[in-house]
Every structure is written in structure tokens, then in C-alpha cells.
N, C-alpha and C positions, 0 to 999 in steps of 0.2 A: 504493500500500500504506500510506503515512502520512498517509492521509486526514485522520486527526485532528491529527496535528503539524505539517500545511499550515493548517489553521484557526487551530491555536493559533499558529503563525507572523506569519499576518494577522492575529488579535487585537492581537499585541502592537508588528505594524509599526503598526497602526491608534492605539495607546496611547504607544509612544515611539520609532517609526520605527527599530524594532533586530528584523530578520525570527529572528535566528540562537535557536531556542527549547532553554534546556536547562537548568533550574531548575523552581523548586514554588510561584514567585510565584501563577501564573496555575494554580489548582488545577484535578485531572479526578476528578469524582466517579464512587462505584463503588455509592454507595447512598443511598437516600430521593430518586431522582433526581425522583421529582414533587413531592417538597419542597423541594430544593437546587438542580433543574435538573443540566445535564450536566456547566456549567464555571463558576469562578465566579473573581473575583477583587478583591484587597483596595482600596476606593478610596483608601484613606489614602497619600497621596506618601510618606511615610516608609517605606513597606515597601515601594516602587520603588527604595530607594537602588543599588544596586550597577548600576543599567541606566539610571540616567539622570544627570544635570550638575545634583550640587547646587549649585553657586553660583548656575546660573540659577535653581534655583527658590526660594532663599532672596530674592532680589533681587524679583523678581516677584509675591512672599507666595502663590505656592501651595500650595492643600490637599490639594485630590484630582488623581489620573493623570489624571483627565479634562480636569482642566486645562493641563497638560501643554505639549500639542500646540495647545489651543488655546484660551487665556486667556481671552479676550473672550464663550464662550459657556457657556449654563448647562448645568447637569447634562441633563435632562431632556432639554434638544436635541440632545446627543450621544450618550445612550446611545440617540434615533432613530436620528440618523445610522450608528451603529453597526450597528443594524440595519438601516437600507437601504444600507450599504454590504457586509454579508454578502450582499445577494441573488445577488453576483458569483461568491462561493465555492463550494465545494464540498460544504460542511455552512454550511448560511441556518440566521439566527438568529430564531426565531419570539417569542420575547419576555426582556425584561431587569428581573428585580425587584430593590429597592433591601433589602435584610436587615441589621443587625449593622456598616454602614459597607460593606457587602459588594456585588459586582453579580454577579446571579445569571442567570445564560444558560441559556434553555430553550432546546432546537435545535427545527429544523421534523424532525420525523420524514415525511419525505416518501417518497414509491413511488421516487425516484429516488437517494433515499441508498442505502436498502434494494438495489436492485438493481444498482448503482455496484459496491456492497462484495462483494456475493455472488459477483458474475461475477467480480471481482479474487481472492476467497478461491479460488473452484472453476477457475480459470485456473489459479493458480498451484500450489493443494494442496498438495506437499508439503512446498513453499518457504512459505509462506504465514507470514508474519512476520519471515522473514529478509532481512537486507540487506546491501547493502559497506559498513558503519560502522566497519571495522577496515580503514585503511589500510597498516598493515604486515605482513608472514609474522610470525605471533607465534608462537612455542615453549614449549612449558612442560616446564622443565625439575623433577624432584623431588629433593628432600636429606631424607633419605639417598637413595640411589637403591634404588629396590626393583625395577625395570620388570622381572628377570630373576626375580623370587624367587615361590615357588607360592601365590596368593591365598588361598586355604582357612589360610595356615600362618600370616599375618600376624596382629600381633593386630588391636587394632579402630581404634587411632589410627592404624599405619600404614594399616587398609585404609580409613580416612577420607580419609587422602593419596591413595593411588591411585582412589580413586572421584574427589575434586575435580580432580585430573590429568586423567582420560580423561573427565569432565563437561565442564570448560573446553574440552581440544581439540575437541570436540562441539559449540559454541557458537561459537568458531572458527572451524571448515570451514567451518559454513553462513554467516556475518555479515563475510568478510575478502572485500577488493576482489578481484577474479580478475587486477588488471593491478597488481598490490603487485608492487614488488622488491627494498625491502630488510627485512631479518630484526631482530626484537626478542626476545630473550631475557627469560622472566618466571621464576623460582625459588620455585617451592613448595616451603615450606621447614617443618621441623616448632619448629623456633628460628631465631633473628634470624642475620644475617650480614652481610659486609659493606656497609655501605651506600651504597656505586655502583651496586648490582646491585637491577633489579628485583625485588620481593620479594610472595609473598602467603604470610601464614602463616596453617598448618593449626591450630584449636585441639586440644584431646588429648581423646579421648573418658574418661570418668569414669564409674564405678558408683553407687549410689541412697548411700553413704559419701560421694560427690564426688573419690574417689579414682581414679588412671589406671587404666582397666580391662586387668585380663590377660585378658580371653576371646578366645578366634581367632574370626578373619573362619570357618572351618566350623563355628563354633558354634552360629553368631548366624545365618548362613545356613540350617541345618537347622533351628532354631528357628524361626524365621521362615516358613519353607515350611510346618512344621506348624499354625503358627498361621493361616496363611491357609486352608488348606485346614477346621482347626477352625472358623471363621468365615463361611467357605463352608457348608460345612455346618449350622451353627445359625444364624447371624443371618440367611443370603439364603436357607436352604432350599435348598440346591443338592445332587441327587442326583450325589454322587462315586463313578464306579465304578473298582473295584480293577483297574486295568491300566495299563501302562507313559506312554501319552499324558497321564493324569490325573499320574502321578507327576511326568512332565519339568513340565507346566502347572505345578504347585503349587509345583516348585522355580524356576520364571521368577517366577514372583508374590512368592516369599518375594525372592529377588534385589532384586525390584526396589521392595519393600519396605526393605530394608536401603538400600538408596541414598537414597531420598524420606527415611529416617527423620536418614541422615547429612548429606543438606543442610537439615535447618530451623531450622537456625540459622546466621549470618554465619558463614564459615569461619577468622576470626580466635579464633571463641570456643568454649571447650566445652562440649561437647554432653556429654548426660549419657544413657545409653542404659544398661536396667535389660530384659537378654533375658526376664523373666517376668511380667513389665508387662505385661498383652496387651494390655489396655484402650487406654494411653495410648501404647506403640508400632504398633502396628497400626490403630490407629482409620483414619486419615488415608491412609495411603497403602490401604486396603480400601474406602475410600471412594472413593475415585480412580478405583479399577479396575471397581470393580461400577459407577458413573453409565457410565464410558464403555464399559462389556459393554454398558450399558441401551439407548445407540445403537446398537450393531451390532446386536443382537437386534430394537430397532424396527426397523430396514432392513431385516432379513430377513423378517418380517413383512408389512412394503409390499409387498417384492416378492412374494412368495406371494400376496398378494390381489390385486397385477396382472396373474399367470400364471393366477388365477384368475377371471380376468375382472371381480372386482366392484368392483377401481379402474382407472381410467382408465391408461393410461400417462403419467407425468411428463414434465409438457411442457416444452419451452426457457425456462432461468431467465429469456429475456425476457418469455417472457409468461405471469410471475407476476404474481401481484395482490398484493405484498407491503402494500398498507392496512390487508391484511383480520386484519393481527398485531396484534391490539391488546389482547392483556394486559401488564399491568405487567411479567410477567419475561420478558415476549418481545423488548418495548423493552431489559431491563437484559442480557440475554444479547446481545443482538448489537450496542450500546453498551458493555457493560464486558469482555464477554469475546471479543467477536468486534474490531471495532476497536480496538478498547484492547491487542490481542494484540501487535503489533508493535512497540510500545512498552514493552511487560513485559520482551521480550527484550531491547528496548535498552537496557534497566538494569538490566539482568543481566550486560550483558559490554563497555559502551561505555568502560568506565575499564581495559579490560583491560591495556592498554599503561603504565598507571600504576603495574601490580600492583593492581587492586580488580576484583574480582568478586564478585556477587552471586545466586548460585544461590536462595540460599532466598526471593527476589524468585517464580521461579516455581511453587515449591512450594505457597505463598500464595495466587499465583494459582490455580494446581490446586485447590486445597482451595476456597476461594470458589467457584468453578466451579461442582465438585460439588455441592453446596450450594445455591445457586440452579437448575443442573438440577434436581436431584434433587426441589425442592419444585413446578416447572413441570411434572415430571412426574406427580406425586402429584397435583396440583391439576384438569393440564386434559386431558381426554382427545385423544390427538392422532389414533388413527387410529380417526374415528367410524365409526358405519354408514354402509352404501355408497349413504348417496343424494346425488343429482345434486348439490343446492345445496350439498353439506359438501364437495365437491372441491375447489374452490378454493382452499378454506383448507386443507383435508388436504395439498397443492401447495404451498403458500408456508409450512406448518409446517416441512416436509419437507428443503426450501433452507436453511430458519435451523438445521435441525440437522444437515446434511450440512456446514455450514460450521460449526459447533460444533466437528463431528468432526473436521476438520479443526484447531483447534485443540489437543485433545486427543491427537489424534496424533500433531501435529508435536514438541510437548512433552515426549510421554514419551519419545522418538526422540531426543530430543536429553540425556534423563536414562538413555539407553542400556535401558530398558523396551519391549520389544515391547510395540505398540496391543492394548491387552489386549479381545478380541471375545465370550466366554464368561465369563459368572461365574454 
């Protein structure tokens, strides 16, 4: 599953023989990938400090990391070596350009990356980015405590606290060792306390004044449901009819708006949230919801045209022809948001034991997401007319967005949003 933090592991055992990878020395890009390449990192020794023995390298008079490891040889023959020592790995390195003092790694986008990750993503599904990165039972406890008091009646700071409580335990469940046995207490706390005690503080939700807002969590909640269902209606053309399923739908959507809208910001800071703003509160999380209805609706589609005989039935992900992906956002979707998933979470919740968490990591995520779907859609037709030679690719589009989904799902599942399948 950490296909890519196995790489980046070896990069850097290969750089200064330390496998343990958990910093931004060694950057992973998320865009102009045929400009910047996937990974890139800085040659200058000085911005190795903290992972390597400066005395030896003051002694020595090295310059660059490359040098490092191995004194005697020039640039240029290492960053070969580099690359014929990736042919070992897991993700090979097809070429290294020199930019800015900078080394810029192009990966081989090969048929066996591609279906590596697939069969890992559609293996796992619902697990699919989570891991035991959290060795201890972590608890989150809230101050003041509200766990008992009726969400609708809170106003919006407190129901900031209780959304980033029951987001955290979320993030949690799925990321803690199954064979942990001792217990860590973390306190969500709305002010400082004492400090022995693990602490993450909630910042205080504020009105368009920057003043603490007095509006109740059912405010902002029926508001919010309205708005999506208004937006539904005019921005996506979505015929809403008046009966009770549409009514509960529009209130899940408004919820789980309010939550995407409470974590975009670090939870130390406040957030400023303006219920009539439709524009700049709702944009983002309706963006969210409608790219990932736009998968479920393509699936249903597929499969109608397999029941109807003019596509083939979807064959075993092994024997796709994942080559035949070769547009730019087809590379950057299952590079930045498909591999790269795993890692989003882990920095969302790897500090949780310290008191640091970082939700609005995934919301980010989300949002970029969206956004590059959403233009891959618009650009390239995925389910063409039904002749013979467009199967294959129809096939291998199909796997890159079934494992999309998979992303998307897991995500909202863990910001407590049902996989939203209709917009």
C-alpha cells in the first residue's frame, strides 16, 4: 500500500543510508508532473542537515548529497547509478534532470506499476489507504464535554469541537495497530490546560465581523441542506422531486457540507463561516459531491451497456492493458491521487499521539481531486462507441476510476459523509 514511501525510503537509503522516510526534504509533486517529474530533490548538502554528520562533511568539503555516500564520483555517474539501481524497486526510475541545483525524477510509468496498485487498491477497497501507524488505543477526550448535549442546540464553535472529536476517532479506528495495548489520552480542548496532558485545541468559529459566532449547529445545518439542494438544482440541472427521499438526501448533503466546511482550516485556528455566503461556503464541498455522483452515474452507465450487450464484460484487472492510459490527467490521477492516497492520511493523523492532527490535509486533497477529475472528464470521452478497438481502453479507463472511487469513498467515510452516488 506505501508503494511510494518504499521508493522514497530507497531514495534516500541510496542518498545517506537512513531508510526511516518522514520529512519534505525529498519533495512529491502533485502538478506540472511532465515539467517537474514525480519526485524531486534538493542537491545542495546544506539542506541534508538534520539527516546527515556535518562534521564529516565539513572535513571532506562536500557540496552536493551526491556526494555524500560517495566522494570520489561525479555527479552525472551517480545520478546513473541511481537509476540503474531503481530497476530493483518497485516504482524504476526512467530519467533524472538536473533544474534550479535541483534532481528531478521522472518514474517509468510502466503496465506493471499501473496494475501493482490497482489490484492493491480493488483488494483492499474499503481499507485502501489505511494502516497501523498509530501504535497506541488513542482516546479523545472533549472540554467542555458536550458528548451528552443535542447537536442541533450547540452553537457552531462547540459543534466545530464535536465534528473534530468524532472526525479524529474516525481516522483512528481505521490507522491504530489491532495488537496496541496501552491507552493514550489526547484532550480537545476549546482553551489551553494543563500542560502534562495531551492537548489539541479547537479554534472558535467567527462571523464575516470576525466575531464568535452565536448561530446553532440547526441553523447552519438547514441552511446548508437548502443550499445544496438550490445548487443542485441550478448549477448541475438536477431534476428534484418533492418527496421525502429527496428531502433526507438534501439534508445528508447539507451535513456533510457543514463538516468539509468546519475542517478547512488547521483546527488550532479560526475558521470564519458566514451561513449566506453560498458562493464561498458551499462551492467546495458541492464540488466534492457532484465529481464523485459523476462516478457512480459513469458505473451505472457501463453497466447498462454490458446488460446490453454493446460492451464486452470487464475483464480481470490482470489482463488490462493499463499502457493504453496515456493522457496527462490519467498519469496525474492515479500518481497524485491514487498512490499519493495513503500518504495524505498519514498526515492527517500520524502526530496524533503528540496532540496534532490535521484534517484539512484531506479536504485539500478532496478539492484537488475534484478538480482534476472533473477537467478529465470534460476533456476525454470515457465511455466511447461500442466498437471493438475502443474496448480496451474503455477497460483500463474503467480500473483507474473504480480505484479513484475508491478513494473518494474511503475519504468521505472517514469525514463521516455517506459516498455520495446521485447529484
Amino acid at each position: 500500500m506505501y508503494i511510494l514511501e518504499d521508493f522514497l525510503s530507497s531514495l534516500q537509503d541510496f542518498l545517506v543510508s537512513r531508510k526511516e522516510y518522514d520529512h519534505n526534504i525529498i519533495r512529491k509533486h502533485t502538478k506540472k508532473l511532465d515539467e517537474l517529474g514525480e519526485i524531486s530533490f534538493p542537491l545542495c548538502i546544506n539542506k541534508w542537515s538534520t539527516l546527515i554528520d556535518n562534521k564529516n562533511v565539513g572535513h571532506a568539503g562536500i557540496t552536493t548529497i551526491l556526494q555524500y555516500k560517495y566522494p570520489e564520483s561525479d555527479k552525472d555517474s551517480l545520478l546513473n547509478i541511481l537509476i540503474t539501481e531503481s530497476s530493483n524497486w518497485k516504482i524504476q526510475i526512467k530519467q533524472i534532470k538536473v533544474k534550479n541545483n535541483d534532481a528531478l525524477i521522472f518514474f517509468n510509468k510502466s503496465f506493471d506499476l499501473f496494475r501493482v496498485v490497482m489490484q492493491d487498491v480493488l483488494e483492499h477497497s474499503d481499507t485502501y489507504g489505511f494502516s497501523d501507524i498509530i501504535k497506541n488505543n488513542v482516546i479523545i477526550k472533549i472540554s467542555p464535554n458536550i458528548e451528552n448535549s443535542e447537536i442541533n442546540q450547540l452553537d457552531l464553535t462547540n459543534l466545530r469541537l464535536k465534528l473534530l472529536k468524532d472526525i479524529s476517532t474516525n481516522f483512528i479506528m481505521q490507522n491504530t495497530s489491532k495488537s496496541t495495548s496501552n491507552t493514550c489520552n489526547v484532550y480537545l480542548v476549546l482553551n489551553p490546560v494543563e500542560k502534562d496532558k495531551k492537548t489539541i485545541l479547537c479554534g472558535p468559529v467567527v462571523n464575516e465581523n470576525s466575531v464568535k459566532s452565536t448561530y446553532k449547529a440547526s441553523e447552519l445545518y438547514k441552511k446548508r441542506s437548502a443550499d445544496m439542494r438550490m445548487m443542485a438544482q441550478h448549477k448541475y440541472g438536477i431534476q428534484v422531486k418533492l418527496n421525502p427521499s429527496w428531502e433526507n438526501y438534501f439534508d445528508n448533503l447539507g451535513t456533510g457540507s457543514v463538516t468539509i466546511e468546519m475542517l478547512t482550516n488547521k483546527p488550532q485556528k479560526s475558521i470564519k463561516i458566514t451561513p449566506n455566503d453560498l458562493q464561498s461556503a458551499n462551492k467546495g464541498a458541492a464540488f466534492i459531491f457532484y465529481n464523485c455522483a459523476r462516478l457512480s452515474a459513469l458505473f451505472k452507465e457501463f453497466d447498462k451497456r454490458v446488460s446490453m450487450r454493446e460492451y464486452p464484460e470487464l475483464p480481470n484487472c490482470k489482463d488490462i492493458d493499463f499502457s493504453l492510459l496515456k493522457q496527462p490527467e490519467e498519469w496525474e490521477l492515479f500518481y497524485v491521487y491514487i498512490i499519493q492516497f495513503p500518504m495524505v492520511i498519514k498526515s492527517c493523523i500520524k502526530d496524533i499521539e503528540k496532540g496534532i492532527i490535521n484534517p484539512q490535509h484531506l479536504i485539500y486533497f478532496l478539492s484537488n481531486l475534484s478538480s482534476t477529475f472533473s477537467i478529465y472528464y470534460r476533456r476525454v470521452r470515457i465511455l466511447t462507441n461500442p466498437k471493438e478497438h475502443m474496448f480496451s481502453i474503455i477497460h483500463a479507463r474503467i480500473y483507474l476510476l473504480k480505484a479513484l472511487q475508491c478513494v473518494f469513498h474511503n475519504s468521505l467515510r472517514l469525514l463521516n459523509v455517506d459516498p455520495v452516488r446521485e447529484m
